[in-house]
C-alpha positions as CSV (number, residue, x, y, z in Angstrom):
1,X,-22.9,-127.1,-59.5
2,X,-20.8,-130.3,-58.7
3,X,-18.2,-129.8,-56.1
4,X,-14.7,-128.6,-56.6
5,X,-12.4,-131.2,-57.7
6,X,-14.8,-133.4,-59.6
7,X,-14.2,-134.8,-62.7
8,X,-17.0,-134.0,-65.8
9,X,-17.7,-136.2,-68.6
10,X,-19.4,-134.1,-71.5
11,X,-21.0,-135.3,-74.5
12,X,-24.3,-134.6,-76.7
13,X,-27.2,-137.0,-77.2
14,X,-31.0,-136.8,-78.0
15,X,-30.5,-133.1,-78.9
16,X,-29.0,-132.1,-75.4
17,X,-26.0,-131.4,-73.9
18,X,-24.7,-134.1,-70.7
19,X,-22.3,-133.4,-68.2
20,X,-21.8,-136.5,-65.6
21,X,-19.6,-135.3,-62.3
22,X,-17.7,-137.8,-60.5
23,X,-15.2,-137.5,-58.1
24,X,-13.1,-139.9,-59.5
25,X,-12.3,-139.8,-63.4
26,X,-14.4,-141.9,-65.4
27,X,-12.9,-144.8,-67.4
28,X,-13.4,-145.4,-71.2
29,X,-15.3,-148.4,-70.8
30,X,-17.9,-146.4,-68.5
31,X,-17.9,-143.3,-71.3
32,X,-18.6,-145.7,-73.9
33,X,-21.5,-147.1,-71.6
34,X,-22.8,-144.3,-71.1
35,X,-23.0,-142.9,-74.5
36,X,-24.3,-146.5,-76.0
37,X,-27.0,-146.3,-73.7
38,X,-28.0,-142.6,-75.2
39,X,-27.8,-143.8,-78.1
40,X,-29.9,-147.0,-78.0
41,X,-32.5,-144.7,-76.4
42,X,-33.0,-141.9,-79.2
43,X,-33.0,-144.7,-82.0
44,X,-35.7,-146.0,-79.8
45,X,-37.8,-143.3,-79.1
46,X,-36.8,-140.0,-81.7
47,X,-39.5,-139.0,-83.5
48,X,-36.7,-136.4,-84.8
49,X,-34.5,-139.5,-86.8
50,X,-36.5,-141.5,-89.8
51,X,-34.8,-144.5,-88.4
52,X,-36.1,-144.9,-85.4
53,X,-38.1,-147.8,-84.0
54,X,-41.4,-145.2,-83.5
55,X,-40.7,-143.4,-86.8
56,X,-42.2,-146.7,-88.5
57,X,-45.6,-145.8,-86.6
58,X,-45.6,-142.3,-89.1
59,X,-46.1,-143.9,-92.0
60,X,-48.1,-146.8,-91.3
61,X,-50.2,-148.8,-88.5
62,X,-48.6,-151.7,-87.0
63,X,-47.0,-152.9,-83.6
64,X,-43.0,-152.5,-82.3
65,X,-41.7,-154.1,-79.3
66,X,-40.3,-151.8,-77.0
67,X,-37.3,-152.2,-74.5
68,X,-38.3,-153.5,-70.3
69,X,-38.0,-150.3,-69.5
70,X,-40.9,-148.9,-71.6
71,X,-43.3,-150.7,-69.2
72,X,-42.7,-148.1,-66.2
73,X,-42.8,-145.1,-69.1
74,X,-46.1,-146.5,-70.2
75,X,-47.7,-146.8,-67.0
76,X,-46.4,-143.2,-65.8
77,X,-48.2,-141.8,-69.0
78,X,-50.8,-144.0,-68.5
79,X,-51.9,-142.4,-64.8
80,X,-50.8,-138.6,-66.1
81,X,-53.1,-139.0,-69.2
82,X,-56.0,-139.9,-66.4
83,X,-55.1,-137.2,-64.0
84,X,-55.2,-134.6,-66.6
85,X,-58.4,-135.5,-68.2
86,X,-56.4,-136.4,-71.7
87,X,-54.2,-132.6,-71.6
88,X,-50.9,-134.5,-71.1
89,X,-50.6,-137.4,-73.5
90,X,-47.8,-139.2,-75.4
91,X,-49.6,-138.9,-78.6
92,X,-49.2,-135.1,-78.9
93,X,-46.5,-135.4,-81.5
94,X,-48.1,-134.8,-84.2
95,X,-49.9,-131.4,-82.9
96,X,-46.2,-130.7,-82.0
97,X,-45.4,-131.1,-86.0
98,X,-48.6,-129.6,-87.0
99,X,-47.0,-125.9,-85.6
100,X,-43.8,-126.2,-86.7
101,X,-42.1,-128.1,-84.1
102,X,-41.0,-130.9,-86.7
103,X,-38.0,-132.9,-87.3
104,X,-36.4,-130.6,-89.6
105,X,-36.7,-127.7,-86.9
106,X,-38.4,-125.5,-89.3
107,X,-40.5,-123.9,-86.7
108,X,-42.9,-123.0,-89.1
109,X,-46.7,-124.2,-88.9
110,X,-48.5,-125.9,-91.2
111,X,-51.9,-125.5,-89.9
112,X,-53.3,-124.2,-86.7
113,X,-53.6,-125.6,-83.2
114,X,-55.3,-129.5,-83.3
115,X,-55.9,-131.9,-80.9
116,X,-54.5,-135.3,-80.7
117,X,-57.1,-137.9,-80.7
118,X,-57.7,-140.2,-77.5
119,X,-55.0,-142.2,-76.8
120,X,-58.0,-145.0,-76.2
121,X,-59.2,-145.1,-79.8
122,X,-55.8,-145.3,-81.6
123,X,-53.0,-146.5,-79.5
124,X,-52.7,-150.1,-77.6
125,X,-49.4,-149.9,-75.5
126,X,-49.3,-153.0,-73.3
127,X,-45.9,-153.5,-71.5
128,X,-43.2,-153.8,-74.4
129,X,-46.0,-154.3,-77.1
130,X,-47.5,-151.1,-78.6
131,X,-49.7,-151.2,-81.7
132,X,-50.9,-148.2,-83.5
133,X,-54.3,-148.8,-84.9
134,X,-53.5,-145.4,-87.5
135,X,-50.6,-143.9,-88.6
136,X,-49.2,-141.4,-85.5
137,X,-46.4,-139.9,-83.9
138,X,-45.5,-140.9,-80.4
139,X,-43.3,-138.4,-78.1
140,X,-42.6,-139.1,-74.8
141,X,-40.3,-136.3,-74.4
142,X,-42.0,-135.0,-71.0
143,X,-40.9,-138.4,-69.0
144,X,-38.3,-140.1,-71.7
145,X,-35.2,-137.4,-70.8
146,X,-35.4,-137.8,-67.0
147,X,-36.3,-141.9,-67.7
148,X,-32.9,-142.0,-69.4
149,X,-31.2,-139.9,-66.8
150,X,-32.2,-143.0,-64.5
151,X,-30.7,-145.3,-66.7
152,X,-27.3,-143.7,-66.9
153,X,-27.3,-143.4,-63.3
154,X,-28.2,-146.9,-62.8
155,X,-25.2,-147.7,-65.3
156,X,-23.1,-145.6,-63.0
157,X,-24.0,-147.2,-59.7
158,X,-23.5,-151.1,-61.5
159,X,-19.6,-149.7,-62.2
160,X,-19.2,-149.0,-58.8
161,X,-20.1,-145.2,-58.7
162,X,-21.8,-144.1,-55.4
163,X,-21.2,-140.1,-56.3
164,X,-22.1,-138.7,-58.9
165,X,-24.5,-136.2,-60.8
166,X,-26.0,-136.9,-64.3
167,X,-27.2,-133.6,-65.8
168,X,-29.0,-133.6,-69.1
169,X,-29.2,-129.8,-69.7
170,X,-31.4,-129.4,-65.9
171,X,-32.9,-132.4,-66.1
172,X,-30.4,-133.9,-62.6
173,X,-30.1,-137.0,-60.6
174,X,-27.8,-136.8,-57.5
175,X,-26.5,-139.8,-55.6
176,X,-24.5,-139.2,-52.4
177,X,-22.5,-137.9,-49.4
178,X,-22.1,-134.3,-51.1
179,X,-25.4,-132.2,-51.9
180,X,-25.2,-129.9,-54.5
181,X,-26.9,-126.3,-54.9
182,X,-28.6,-126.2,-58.2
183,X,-29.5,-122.2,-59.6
184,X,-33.1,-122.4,-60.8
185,X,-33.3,-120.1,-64.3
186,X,-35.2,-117.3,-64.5
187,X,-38.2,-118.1,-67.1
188,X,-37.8,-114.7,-68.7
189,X,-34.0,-114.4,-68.4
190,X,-31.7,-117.7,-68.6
191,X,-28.6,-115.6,-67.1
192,X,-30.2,-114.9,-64.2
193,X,-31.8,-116.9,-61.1
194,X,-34.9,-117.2,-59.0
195,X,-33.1,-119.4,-56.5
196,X,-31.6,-122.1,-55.5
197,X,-32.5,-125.9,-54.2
198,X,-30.0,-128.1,-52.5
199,X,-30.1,-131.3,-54.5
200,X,-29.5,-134.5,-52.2
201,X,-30.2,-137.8,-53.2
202,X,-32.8,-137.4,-55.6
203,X,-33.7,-135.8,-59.0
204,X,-34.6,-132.0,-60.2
205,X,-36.3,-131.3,-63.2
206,X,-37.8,-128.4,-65.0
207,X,-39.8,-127.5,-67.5
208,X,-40.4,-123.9,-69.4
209,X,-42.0,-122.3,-71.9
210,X,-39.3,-120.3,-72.9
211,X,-36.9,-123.4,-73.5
212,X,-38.4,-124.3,-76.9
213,X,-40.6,-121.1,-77.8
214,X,-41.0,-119.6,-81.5
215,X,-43.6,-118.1,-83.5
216,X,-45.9,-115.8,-81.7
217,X,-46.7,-117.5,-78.4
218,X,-45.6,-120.9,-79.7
219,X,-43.6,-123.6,-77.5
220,X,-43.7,-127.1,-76.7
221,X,-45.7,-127.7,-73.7
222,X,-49.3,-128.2,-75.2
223,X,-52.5,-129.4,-73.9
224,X,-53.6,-132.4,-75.4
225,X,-57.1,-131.4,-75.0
226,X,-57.1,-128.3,-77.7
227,X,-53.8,-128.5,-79.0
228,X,-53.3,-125.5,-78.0
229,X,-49.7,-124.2,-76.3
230,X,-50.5,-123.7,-72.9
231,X,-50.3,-120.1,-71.3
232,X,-51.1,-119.8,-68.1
233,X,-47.9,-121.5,-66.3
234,X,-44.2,-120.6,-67.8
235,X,-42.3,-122.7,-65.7
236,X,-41.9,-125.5,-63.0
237,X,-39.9,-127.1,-61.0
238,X,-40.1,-130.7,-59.5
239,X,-37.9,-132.6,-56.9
240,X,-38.6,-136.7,-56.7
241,X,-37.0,-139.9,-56.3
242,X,-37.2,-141.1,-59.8
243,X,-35.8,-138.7,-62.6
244,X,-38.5,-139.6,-65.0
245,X,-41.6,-139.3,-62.6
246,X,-39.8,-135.4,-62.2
247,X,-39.8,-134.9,-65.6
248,X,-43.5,-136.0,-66.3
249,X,-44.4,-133.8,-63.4
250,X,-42.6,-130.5,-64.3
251,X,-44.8,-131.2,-67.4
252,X,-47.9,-131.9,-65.9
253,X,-47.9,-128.8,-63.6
254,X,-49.0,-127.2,-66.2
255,X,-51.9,-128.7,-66.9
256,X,-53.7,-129.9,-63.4
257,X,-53.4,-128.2,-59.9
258,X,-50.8,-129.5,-57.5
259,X,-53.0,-130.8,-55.2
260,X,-54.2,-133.1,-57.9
261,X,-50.9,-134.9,-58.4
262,X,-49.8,-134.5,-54.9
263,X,-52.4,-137.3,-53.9
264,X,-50.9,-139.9,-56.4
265,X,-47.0,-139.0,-56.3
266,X,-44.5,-138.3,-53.5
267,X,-42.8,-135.3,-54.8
268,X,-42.2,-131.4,-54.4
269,X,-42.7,-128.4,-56.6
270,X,-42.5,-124.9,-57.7
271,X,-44.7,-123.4,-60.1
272,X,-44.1,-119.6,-61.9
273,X,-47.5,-118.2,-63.4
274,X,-47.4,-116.3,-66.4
275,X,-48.0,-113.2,-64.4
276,X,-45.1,-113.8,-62.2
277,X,-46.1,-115.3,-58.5
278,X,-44.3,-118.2,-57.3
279,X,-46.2,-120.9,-55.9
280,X,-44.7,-123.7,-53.9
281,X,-44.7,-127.1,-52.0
282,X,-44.0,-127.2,-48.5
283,X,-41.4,-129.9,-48.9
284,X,-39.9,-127.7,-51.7
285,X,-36.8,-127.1,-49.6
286,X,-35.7,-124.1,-51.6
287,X,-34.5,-120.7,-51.4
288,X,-36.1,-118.0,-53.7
289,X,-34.5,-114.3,-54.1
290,X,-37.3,-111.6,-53.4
């Protein structure tokens, strides 16, 4: 939680709530910043908004140039899609739609579990430049939140701000000389914890099953392999430097052991199996209640 005495800034974007603590109150022109830079992002990116620069890829094939930062989103997904043999892959939208995880929320399927096909035979995504060679739905939603986390922070520290935590609904990034201790949710039970982690200078993210879950055994973290929602892990946890390589992380826990992203990322981790044992990093610094 942020420290006593701090000011928070709350507002909604990209379908989450945001709460940025300073300990100094944040000026309108920072605010409006802030929630620009939110907004620019979903009309980028929302495969929820019909208006969106991605939505045009739907409909039809064709190519959309992408803001700087989509360079260092592309090449994130680009080494994830590799590491997990195809199972984590920006291309899983439409699977997403296909079971009822749509733009209109309906969270009724259509059809059953389907794989997305290989990112190699449809999609061409070259720094800003991406060209769909068939009509598809992009979502980058396991790096896009915590990319735009980093974005807000980097607006903060340009205005001056050396303190601060940006939380987008537990996705964090901390920056300075006071350390917060972040409660880690209970995958079964949101009022309750498993622990805590001391956040200091870097970002937290998580992912669970339970976050977006309807249906019977439906939720949002599928393999890109089968389509299928994935039922093995129910929750992670990630600590890194970046906001959006923890984001793609908690995600890709799921789908590939540890060890294999541990030998191409610097971060640390906690994983919660579907049948309850806690698995962890030993630089996940963390405390976990027994």
């Amino acid at each position: 939680m942020p420290h006593p005495g701090w000011s928070a800034f709350s507002f909604e974007g990209i379908g989450t709530h945001w709460e940025i603590s300073t300990p100094q109150v944040l000026g309108a022109d920072i605010r409006q910043q802030l929630r620009d830079e939110v907004g620019k992002y979903d009309k980028t990116y929302s495969r929820f908004r019909a208006d969106s620069l991605v939505a045009s890829l739907s409909q039809r094939p064709g190519t959309i140039t992408l803001p700087g930062h989509a360079v260092g989103l592309r090449n994130l997904y680009s080494r994830l899609y590799l590491l997990t043999g195809g199972a984590m892959t920006p291309l899983i939208g439409a699977s997403l739609e296909r079971l009822g995880y749509d733009p209109e929320y309906s969270l009724r399927p259509t059809g059953g579990p389907l794989p997305p096909p290989p990112w190699e035979d449809v999609l061409a995504w070259n720094g800003t430049s991406l060209t769909a060679k068939e009509p598809l739905v992009l979502d980058i939603g396991a790096a896009g939140k915590g990319q735009l986390v980093d974005l807000l922070g980097g607006l903060l520290v340009s205005a001056g701000f050396a303190d601060f935590l940006v939380d987008a609904s537990g996705d964090m990034l901390h920056s300075g000389r006071h350390p917060v201790t972040i409660a880690l949710e209970h995958p079964y039970n949101r009022k309750q914890a498993i622990g805590t982690v001391v956040l200091d200078n870097s970002a937290l993210c998580a992912s669970a099953n339970n976050r977006r879950a309807w249906g019977d055994g439906l939720h949002h973290v599928l393999d890109g392999t089968t389509g299928q929602p994935i039922r093995t892990t129910v929750a992670t946890w990630t600590m890194a430097a970046s906001t959006m390589e923890a984001d793609a992380l908690a995600t890709a826990l799921f789908m590939v052991e540890p060890t294999v992203l541990e030998e191409h990322f610097a971060f640390s981790w906690l994983r919660v199996s579907s049948g309850g044992a806690a698995t962890f990093s030993s630089a996940f610094e963390g405390r976990l209640f027994t």
